[in-house]
C-alpha positions, -999 to 999 in steps of 0.1 A, spaced: -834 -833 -571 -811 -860 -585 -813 -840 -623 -797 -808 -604 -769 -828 -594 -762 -846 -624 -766 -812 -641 -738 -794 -620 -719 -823 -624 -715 -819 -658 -711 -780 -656 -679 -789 -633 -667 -814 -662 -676 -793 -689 -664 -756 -673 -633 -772 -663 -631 -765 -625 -596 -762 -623 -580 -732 -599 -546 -739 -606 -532 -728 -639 -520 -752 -659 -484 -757 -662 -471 -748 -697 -456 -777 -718 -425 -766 -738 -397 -762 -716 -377 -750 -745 -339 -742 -735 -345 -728 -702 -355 -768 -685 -382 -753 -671 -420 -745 -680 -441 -728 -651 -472 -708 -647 -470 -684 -614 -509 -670 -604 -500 -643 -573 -535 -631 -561 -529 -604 -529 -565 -596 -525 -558 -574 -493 -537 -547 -519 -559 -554 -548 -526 -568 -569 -529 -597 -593 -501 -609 -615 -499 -637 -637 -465 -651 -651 -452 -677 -675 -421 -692 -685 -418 -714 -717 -399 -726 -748 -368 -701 -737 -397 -671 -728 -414 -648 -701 -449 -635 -708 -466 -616 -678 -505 -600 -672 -510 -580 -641 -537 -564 -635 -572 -574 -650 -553 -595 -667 -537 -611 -636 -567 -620 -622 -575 -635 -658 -548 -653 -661 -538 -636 -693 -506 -621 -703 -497 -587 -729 -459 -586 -726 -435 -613 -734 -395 -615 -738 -374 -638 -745 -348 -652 -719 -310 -657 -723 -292 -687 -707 -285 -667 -675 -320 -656 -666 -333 -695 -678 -307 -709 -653 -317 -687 -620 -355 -697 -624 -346 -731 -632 -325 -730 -602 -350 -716 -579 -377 -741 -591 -349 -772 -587 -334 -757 -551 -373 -751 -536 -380 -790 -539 -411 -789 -541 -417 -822 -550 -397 -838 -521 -418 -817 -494 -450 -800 -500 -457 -765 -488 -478 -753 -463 -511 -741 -474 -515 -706 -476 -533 -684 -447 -560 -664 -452 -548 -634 -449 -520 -645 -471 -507 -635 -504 -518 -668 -523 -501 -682 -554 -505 -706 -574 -473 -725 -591 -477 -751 -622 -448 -764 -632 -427 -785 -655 -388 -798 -650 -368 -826 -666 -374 -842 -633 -413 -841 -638 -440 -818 -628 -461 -805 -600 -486 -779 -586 -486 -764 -557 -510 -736 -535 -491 -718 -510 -483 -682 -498 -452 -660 -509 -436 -670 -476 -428 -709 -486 -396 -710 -492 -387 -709 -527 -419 -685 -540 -413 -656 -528 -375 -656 -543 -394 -670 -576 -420 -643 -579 -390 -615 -572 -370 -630 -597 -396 -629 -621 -410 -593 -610 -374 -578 -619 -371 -595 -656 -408 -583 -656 -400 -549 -647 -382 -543 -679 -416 -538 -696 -412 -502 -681 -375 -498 -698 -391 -478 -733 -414 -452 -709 -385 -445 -681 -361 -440 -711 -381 -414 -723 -381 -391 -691 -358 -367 -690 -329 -368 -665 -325 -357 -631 -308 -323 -622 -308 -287 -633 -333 -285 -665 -329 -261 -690 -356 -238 -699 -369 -233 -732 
């Protein structure tokens, strides 16, 4: 019996039982460095952003729920400052969120600022994450930009 504990002891330690993404290092010129893991298992939608060194990679998808990301772009100094704002005006830090319901949309938040880091588990209704993940939904968004382009315009068509 004792050889079954010491041997899932050592799957934890070497499997790395971590839930919460880790919270990228390189804050870059944007002052900030976070991972975002938004799981809403009721509407099957999982999305997975990051933010660092001055850049915005997102997975959703398979690759939400992998914690992965395909698309990236960089960030100018106005998009860097309004997530840097929304991570610095949640304060976190000073007063730690609720836990999420179960019902809830659940997200996970790593993240880096000059002031220091932190994690956090909570639901899209804490103040502060739900404004973070729309902020980072509309850059995200822009992944779409090339196929809308393409379509053809609204109105009278000609025929051919």
């Amino acid at each position: 019996m004792t050889w079954r504990a010491v041997a899932c002891g050592l799957l934890c330690v070497i499997g790395g039982c971590r839930a919460l993404p880790d919270a990228p290092t390189d804050m870059g010129t944007c002052g900030v460095a976070l991972a975002v893991w938004v799981r809403d298992v009721t509407h099957a939608r999982y999305m997975y952003y990051t933010v660092e060194d001055g850049e915005l990679a997102v997975g959703g998808g398979v690759d939400g729920l992998n914690r992965s990301t395909r698309w990236r772009m960089a960030l100018d100094a106005g998009q860097c400052a309004r997530i840097a704002a929304i991570v610095r005006d949640s304060r976190w830090a000073e007063r730690p969120p609720a836990p999420p319901e179960a019902s809830a949309v659940r997200v996970d938040v790593s993240y880096r600022t000059e002031d220091g880091r932190g994690e956090l588990v909570t639901s899209d209704a804490e103040p502060g994450v739900g404004q973070l993940i729309a902020a980072l939904d509309e850059l995200a968004s822009r992944r779409f930009e090339p196929a809308l382009d393409r379509l053809p315009e609204a109105g009278p068509q000609k025929r051919r």
